[in-house]
mmCIF file of the N, C-alpha and C atoms, coordinates in Angstrom:
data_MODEL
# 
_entry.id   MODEL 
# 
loop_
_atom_site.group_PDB 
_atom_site.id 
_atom_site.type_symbol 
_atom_site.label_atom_id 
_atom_site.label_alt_id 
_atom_site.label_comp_id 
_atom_site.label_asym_id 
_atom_site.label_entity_id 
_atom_site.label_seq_id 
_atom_site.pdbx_PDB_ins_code 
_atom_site.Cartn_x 
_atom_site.Cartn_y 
_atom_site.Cartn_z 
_atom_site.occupancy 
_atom_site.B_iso_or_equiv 
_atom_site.pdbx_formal_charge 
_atom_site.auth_seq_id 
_atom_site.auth_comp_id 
_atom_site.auth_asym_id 
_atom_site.auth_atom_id 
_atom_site.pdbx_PDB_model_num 
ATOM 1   N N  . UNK A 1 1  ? 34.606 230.746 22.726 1.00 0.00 ? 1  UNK A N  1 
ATOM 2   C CA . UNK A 1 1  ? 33.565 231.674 22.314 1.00 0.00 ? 1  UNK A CA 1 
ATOM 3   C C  . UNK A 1 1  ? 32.377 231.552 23.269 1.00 0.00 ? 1  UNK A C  1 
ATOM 4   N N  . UNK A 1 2  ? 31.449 232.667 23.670 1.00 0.00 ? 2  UNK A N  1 
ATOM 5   C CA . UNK A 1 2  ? 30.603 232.498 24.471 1.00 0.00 ? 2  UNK A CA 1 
ATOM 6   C C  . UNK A 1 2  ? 29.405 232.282 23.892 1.00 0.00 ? 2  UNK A C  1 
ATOM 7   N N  . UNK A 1 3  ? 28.693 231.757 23.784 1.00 0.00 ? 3  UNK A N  1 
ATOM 8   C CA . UNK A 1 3  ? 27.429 231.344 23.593 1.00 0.00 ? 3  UNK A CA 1 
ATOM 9   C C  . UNK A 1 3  ? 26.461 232.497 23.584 1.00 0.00 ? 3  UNK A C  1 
ATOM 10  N N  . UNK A 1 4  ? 26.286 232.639 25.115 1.00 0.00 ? 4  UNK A N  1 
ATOM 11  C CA . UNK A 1 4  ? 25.400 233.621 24.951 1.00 0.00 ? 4  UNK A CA 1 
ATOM 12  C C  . UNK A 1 4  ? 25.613 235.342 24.385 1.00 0.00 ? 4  UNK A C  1 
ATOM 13  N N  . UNK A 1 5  ? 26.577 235.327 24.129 1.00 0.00 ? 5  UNK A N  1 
ATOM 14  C CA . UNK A 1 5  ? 27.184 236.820 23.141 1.00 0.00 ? 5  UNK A CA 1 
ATOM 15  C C  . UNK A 1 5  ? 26.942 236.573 22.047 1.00 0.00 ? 5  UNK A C  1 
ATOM 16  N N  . UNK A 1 6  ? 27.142 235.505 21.513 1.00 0.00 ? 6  UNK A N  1 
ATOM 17  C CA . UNK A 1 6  ? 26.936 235.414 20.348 1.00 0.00 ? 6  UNK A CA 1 
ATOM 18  C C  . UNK A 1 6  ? 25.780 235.724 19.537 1.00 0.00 ? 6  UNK A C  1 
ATOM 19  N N  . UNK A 1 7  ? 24.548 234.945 20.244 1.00 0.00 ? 7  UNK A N  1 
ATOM 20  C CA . UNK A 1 7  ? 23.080 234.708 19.972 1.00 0.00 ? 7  UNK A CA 1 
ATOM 21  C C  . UNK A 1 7  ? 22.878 236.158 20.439 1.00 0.00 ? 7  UNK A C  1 
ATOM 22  N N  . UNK A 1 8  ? 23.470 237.168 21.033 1.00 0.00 ? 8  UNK A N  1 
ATOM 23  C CA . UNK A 1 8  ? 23.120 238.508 20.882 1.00 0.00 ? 8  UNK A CA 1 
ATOM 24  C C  . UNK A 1 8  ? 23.285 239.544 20.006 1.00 0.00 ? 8  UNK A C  1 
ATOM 25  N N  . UNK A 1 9  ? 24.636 239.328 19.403 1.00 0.00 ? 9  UNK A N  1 
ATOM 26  C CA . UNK A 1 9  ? 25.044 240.229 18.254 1.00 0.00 ? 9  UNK A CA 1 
ATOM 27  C C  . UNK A 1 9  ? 25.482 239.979 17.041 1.00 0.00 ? 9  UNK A C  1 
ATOM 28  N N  . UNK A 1 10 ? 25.475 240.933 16.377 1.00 0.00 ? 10 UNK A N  1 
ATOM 29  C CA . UNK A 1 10 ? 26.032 240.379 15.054 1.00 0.00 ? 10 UNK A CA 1 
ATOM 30  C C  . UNK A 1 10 ? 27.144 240.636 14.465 1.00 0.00 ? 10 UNK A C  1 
ATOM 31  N N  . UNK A 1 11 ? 27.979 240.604 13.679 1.00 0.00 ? 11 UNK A N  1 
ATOM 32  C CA . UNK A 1 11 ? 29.158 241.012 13.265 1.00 0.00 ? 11 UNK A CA 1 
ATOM 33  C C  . UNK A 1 11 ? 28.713 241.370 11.550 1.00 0.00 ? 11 UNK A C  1 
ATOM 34  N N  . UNK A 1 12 ? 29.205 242.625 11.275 1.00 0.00 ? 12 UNK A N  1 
ATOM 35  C CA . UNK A 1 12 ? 28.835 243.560 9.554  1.00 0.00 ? 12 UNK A CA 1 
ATOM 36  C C  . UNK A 1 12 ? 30.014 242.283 8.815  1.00 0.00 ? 12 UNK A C  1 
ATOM 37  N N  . UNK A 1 13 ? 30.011 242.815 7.993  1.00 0.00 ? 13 UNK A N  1 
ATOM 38  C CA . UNK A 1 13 ? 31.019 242.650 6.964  1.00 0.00 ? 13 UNK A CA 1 
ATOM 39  C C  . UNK A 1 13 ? 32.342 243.731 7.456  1.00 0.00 ? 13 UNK A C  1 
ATOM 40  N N  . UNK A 1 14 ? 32.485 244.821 7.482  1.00 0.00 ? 14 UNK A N  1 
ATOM 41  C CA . UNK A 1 14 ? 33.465 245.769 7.828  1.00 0.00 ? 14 UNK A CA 1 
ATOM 42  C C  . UNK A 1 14 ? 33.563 245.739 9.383  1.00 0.00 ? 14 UNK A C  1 
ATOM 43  N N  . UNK A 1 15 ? 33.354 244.994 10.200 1.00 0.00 ? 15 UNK A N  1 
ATOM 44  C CA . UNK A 1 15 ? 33.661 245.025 11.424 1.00 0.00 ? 15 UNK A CA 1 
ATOM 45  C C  . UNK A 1 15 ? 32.919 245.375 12.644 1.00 0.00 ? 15 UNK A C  1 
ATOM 46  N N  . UNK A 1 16 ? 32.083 246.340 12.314 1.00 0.00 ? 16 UNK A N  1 
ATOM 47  C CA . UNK A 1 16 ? 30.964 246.648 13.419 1.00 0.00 ? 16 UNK A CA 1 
ATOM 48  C C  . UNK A 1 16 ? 30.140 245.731 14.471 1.00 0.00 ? 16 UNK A C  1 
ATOM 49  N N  . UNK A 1 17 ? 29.930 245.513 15.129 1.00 0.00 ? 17 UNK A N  1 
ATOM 50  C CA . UNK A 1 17 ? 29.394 245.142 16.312 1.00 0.00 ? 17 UNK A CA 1 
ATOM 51  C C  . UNK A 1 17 ? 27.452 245.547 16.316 1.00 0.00 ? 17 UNK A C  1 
ATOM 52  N N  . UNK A 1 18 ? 26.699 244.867 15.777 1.00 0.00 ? 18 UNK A N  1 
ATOM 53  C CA . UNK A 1 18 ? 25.124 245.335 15.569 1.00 0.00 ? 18 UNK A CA 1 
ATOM 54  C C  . UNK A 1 18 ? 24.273 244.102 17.224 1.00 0.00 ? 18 UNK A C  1 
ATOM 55  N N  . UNK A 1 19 ? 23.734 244.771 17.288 1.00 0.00 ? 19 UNK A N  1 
ATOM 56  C CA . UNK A 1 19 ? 22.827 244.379 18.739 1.00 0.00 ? 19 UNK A CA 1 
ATOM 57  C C  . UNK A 1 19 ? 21.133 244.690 18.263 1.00 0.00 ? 19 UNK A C  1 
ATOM 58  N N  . UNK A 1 20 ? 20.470 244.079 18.849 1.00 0.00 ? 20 UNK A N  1 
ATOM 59  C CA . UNK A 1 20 ? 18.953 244.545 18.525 1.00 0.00 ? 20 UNK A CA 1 
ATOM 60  C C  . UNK A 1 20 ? 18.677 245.348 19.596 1.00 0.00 ? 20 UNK A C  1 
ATOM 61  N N  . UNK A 1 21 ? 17.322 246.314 19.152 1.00 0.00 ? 21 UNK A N  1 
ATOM 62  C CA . UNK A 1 21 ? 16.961 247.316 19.898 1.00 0.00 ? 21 UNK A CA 1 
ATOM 63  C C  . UNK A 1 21 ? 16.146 246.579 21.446 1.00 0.00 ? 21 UNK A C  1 
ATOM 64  N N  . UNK A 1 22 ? 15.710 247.296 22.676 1.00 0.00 ? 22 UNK A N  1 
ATOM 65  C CA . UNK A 1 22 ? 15.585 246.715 23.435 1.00 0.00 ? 22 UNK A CA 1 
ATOM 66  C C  . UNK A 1 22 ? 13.814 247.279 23.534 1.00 0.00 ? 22 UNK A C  1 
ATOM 67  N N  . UNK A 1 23 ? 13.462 245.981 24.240 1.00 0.00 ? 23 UNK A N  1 
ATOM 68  C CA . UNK A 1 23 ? 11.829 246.442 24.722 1.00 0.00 ? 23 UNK A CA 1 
ATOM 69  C C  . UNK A 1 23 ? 10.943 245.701 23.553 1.00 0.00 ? 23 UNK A C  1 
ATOM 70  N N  . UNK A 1 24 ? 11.430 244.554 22.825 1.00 0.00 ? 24 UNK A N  1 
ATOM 71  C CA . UNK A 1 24 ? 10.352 244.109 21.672 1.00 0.00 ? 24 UNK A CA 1 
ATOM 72  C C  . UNK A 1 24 ? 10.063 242.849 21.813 1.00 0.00 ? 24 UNK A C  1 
ATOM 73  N N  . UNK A 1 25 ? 10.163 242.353 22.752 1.00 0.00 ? 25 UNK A N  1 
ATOM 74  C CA . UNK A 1 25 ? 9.972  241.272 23.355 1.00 0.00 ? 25 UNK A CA 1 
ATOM 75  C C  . UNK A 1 25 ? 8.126  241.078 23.535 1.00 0.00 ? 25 UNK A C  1 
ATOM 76  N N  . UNK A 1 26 ? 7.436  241.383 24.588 1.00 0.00 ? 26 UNK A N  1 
ATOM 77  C CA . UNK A 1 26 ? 6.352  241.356 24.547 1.00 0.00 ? 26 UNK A CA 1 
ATOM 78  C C  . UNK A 1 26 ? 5.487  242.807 24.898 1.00 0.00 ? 26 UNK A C  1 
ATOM 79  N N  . UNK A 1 27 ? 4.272  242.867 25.050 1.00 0.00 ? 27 UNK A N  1 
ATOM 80  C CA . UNK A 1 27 ? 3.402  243.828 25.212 1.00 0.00 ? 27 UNK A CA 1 
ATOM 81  C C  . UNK A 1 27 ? 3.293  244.540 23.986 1.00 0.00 ? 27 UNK A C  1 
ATOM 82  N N  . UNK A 1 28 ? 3.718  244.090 22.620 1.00 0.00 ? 28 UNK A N  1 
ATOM 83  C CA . UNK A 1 28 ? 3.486  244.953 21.516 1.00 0.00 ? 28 UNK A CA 1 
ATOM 84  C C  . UNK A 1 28 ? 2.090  245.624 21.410 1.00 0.00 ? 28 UNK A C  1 
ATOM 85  N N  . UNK A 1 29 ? 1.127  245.669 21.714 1.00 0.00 ? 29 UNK A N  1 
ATOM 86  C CA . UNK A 1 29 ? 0.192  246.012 21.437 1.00 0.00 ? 29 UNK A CA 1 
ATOM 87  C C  . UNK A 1 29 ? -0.192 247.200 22.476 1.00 0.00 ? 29 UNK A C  1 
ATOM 88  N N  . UNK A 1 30 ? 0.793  247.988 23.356 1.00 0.00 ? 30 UNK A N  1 
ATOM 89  C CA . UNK A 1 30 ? 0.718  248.706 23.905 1.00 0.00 ? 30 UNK A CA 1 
ATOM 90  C C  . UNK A 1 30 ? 1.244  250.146 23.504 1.00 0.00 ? 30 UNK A C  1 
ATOM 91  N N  . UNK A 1 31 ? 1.965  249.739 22.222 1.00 0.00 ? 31 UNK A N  1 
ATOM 92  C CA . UNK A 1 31 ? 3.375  250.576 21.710 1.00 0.00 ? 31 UNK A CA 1 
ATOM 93  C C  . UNK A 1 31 ? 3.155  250.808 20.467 1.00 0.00 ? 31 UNK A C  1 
ATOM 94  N N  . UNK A 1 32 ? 3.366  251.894 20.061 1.00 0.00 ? 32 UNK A N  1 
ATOM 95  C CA . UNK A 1 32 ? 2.659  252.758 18.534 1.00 0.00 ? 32 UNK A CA 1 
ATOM 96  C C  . UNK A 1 32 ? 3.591  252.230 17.836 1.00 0.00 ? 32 UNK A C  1 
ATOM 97  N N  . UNK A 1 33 ? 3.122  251.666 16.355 1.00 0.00 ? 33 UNK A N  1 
ATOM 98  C CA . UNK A 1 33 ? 3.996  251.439 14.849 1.00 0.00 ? 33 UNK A CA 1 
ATOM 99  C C  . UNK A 1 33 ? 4.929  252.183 15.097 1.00 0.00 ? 33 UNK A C  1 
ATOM 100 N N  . UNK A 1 34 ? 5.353  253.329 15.419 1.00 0.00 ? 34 UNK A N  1 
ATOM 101 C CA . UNK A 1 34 ? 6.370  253.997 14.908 1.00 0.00 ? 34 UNK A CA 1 
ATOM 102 C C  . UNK A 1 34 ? 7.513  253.143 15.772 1.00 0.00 ? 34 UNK A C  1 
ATOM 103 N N  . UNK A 1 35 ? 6.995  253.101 17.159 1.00 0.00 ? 35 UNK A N  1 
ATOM 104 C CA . UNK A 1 35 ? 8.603  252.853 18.297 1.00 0.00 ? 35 UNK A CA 1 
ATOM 105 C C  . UNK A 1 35 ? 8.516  250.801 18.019 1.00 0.00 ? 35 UNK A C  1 
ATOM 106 N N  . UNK A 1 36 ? 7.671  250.658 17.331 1.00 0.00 ? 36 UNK A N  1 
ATOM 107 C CA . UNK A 1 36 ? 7.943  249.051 16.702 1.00 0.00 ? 36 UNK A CA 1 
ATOM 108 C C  . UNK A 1 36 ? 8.544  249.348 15.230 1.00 0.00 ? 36 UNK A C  1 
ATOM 109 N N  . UNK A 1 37 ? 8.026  249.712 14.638 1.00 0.00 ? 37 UNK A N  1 
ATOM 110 C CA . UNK A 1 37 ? 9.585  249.981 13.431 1.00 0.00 ? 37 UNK A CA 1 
ATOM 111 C C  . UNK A 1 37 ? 10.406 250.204 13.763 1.00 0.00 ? 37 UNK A C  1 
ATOM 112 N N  . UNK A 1 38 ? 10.976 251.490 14.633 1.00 0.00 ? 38 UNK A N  1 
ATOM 113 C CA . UNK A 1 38 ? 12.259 251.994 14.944 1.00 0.00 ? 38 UNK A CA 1 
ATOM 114 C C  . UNK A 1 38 ? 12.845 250.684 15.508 1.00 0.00 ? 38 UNK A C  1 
ATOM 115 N N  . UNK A 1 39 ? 12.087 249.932 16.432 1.00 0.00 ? 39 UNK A N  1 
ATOM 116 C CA . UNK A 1 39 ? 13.523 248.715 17.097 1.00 0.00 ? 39 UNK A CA 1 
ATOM 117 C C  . UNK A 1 39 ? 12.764 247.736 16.149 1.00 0.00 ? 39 UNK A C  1 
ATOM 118 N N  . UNK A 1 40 ? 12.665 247.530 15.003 1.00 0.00 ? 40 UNK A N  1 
ATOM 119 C CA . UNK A 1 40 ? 13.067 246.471 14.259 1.00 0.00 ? 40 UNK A CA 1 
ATOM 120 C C  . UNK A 1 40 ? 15.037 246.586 13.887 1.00 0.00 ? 40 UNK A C  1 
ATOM 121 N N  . UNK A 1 41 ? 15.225 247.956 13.854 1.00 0.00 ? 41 UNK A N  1 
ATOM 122 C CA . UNK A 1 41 ? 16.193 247.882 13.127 1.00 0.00 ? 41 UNK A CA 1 
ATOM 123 C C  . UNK A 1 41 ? 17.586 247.202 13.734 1.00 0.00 ? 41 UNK A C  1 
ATOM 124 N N  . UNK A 1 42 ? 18.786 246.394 13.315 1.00 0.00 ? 42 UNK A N  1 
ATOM 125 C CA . UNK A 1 42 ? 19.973 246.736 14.160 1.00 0.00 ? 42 UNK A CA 1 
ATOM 126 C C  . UNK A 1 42 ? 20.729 247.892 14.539 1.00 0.00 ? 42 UNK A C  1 
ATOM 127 N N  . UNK A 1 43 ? 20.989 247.899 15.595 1.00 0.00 ? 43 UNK A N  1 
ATOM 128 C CA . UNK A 1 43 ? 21.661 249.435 16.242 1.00 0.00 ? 43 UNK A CA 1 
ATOM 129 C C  . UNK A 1 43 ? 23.267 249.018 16.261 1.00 0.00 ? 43 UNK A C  1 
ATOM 130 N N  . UNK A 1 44 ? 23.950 249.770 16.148 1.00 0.00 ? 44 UNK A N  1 
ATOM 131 C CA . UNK A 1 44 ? 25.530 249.687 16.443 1.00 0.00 ? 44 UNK A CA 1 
ATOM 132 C C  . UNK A 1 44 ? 25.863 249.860 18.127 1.00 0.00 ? 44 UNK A C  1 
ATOM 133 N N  . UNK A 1 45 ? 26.858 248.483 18.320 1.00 0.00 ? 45 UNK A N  1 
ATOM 134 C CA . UNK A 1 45 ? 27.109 249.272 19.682 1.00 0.00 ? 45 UNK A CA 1 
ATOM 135 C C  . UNK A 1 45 ? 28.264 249.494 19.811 1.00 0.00 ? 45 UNK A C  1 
ATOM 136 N N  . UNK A 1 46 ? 28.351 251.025 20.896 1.00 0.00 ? 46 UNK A N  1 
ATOM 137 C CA . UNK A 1 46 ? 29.864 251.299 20.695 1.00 0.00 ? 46 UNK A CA 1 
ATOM 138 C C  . UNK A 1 46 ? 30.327 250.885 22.053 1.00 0.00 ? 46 UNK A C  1 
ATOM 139 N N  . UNK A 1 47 ? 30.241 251.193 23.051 1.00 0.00 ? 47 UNK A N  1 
ATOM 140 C CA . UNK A 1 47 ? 31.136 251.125 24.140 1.00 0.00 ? 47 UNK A CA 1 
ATOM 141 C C  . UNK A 1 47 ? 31.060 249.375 24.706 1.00 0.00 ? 47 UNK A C  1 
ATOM 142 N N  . UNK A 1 48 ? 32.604 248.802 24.858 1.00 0.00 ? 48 UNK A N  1 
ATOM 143 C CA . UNK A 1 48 ? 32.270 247.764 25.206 1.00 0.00 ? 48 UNK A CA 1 
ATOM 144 C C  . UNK A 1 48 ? 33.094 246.965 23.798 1.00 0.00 ? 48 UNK A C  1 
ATOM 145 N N  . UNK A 1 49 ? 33.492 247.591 22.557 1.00 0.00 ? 49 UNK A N  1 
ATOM 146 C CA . UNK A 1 49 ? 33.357 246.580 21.383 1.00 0.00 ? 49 UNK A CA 1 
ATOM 147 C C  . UNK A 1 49 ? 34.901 245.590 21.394 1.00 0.00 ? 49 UNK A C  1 
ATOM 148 N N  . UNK A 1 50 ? 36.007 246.316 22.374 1.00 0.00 ? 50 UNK A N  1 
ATOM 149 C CA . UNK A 1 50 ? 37.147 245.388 22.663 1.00 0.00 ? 50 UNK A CA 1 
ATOM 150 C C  . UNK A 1 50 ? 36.738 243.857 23.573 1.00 0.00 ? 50 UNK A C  1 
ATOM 151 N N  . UNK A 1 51 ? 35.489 244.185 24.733 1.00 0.00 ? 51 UNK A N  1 
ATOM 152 C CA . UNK A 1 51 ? 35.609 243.369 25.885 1.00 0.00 ? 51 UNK A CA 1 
ATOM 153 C C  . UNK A 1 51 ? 34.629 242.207 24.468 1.00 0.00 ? 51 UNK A C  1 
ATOM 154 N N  . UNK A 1 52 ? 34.005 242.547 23.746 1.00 0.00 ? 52 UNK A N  1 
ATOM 155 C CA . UNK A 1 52 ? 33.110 241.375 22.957 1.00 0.00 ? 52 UNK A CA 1 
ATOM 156 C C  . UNK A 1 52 ? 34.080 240.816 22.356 1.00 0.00 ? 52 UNK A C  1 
ATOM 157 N N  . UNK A 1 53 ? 34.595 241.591 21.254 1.00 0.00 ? 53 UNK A N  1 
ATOM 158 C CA . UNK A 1 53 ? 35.593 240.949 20.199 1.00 0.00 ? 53 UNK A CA 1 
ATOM 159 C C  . UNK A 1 53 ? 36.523 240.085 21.151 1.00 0.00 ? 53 UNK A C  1 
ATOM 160 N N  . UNK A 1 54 ? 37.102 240.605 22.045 1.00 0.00 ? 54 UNK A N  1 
ATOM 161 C CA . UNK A 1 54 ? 37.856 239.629 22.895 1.00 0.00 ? 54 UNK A CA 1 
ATOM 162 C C  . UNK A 1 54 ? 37.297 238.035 23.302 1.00 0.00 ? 54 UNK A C  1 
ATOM 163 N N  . UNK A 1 55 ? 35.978 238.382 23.577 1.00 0.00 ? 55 UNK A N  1 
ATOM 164 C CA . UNK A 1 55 ? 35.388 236.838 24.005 1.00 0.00 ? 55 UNK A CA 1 
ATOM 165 C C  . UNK A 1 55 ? 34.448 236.071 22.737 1.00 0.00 ? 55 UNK A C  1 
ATOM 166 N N  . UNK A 1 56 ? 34.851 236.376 21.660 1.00 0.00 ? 56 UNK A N  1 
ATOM 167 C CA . UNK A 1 56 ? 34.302 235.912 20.325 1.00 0.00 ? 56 UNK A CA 1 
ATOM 168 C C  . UNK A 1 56 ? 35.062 235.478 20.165 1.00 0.00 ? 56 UNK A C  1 
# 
């Protein structure tokens, strides 16, 4: 299992593949409530979800 994949995504209950949104790292205070709520959320990712599951 890879380490660092891991500490990136998450796995649902039904199988999905969830990733966090990108850009929330620092400079929050440059960036309106709205586009800091929106990447609180987990996003689904699609392309790519054989090459992860494979190295999980």
């Amino acid at each position: 299992m890879k380490k660092s994949l891991s500490k990136r995504i998450k796995i649902s209950k039904r199988g999905k593949i969830l990733r966090r949104a990108m850009g929330q790292n620092h400079c929050l205070a440059n960036k309106r409530t709205v586009q800091k709520k929106r990447r609180k959320t987990l996003r689904g990712l699609l392309h790519g979800e054989k090459f992860i599951k494979k190295h999980l």
